[in-house]
C-alpha positions in Angstrom: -31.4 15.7 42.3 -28.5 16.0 43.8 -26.1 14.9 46.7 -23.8 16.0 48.9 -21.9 13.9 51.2 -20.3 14.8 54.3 -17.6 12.5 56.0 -16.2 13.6 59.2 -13.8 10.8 59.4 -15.0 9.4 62.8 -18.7 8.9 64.1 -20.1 11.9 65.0 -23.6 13.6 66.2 -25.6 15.7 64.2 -28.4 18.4 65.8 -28.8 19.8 62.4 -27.6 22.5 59.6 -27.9 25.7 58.2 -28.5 26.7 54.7 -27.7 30.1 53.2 -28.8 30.2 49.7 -27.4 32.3 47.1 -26.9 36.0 48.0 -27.3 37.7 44.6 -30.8 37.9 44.0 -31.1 35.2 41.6 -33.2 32.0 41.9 -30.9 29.5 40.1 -29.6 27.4 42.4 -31.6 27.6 45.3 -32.6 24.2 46.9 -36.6 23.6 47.3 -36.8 20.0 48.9 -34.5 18.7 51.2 -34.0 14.9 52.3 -31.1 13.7 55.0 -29.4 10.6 55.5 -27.3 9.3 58.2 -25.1 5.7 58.4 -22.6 4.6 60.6 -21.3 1.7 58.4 -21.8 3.8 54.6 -23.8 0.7 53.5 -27.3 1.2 55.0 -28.6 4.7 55.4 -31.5 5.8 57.2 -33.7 9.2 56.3 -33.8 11.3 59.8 -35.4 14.3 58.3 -37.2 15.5 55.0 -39.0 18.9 53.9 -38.6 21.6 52.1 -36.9 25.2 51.6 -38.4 27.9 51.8 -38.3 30.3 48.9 -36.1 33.0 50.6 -32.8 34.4 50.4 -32.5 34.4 54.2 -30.3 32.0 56.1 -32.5 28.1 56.7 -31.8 26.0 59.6 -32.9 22.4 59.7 -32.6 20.5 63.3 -32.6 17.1 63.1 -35.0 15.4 65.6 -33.7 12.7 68.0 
């Protein structure tokens, strides 16, 4: 697994993102399962959306529900 963290410096609302896996035609690398966290303090996180990737090289957006 991994993680990636993103830190906009202030509190700010999400809608969503986009993935665009890897161009090339290779399959390393590409993410299957996705989980996303949110906090406001950085101590307690909460999971707002889960699923997975689809196995394509075409552009993946995720919304976020509210």
């Amino acid at each position: 697994p991994h993680n990636l963290v993103v830190d906009p410096g202030t509190a700010r609302q999400v809608g969503g993102f986009k993935l665009l896996p890897r161009q090339d035609g290779g399959n390393n690398g590409k993410l299957a399962n996705r989980r996303f966290h949110t906090t406001t303090g950085g101590v307690t996180w909460a999971q707002v959306a889960h699923g997975a990737f689809t196995a394509s090289a075409a552009e993946q957006t995720v919304m976020i529900p509210r």
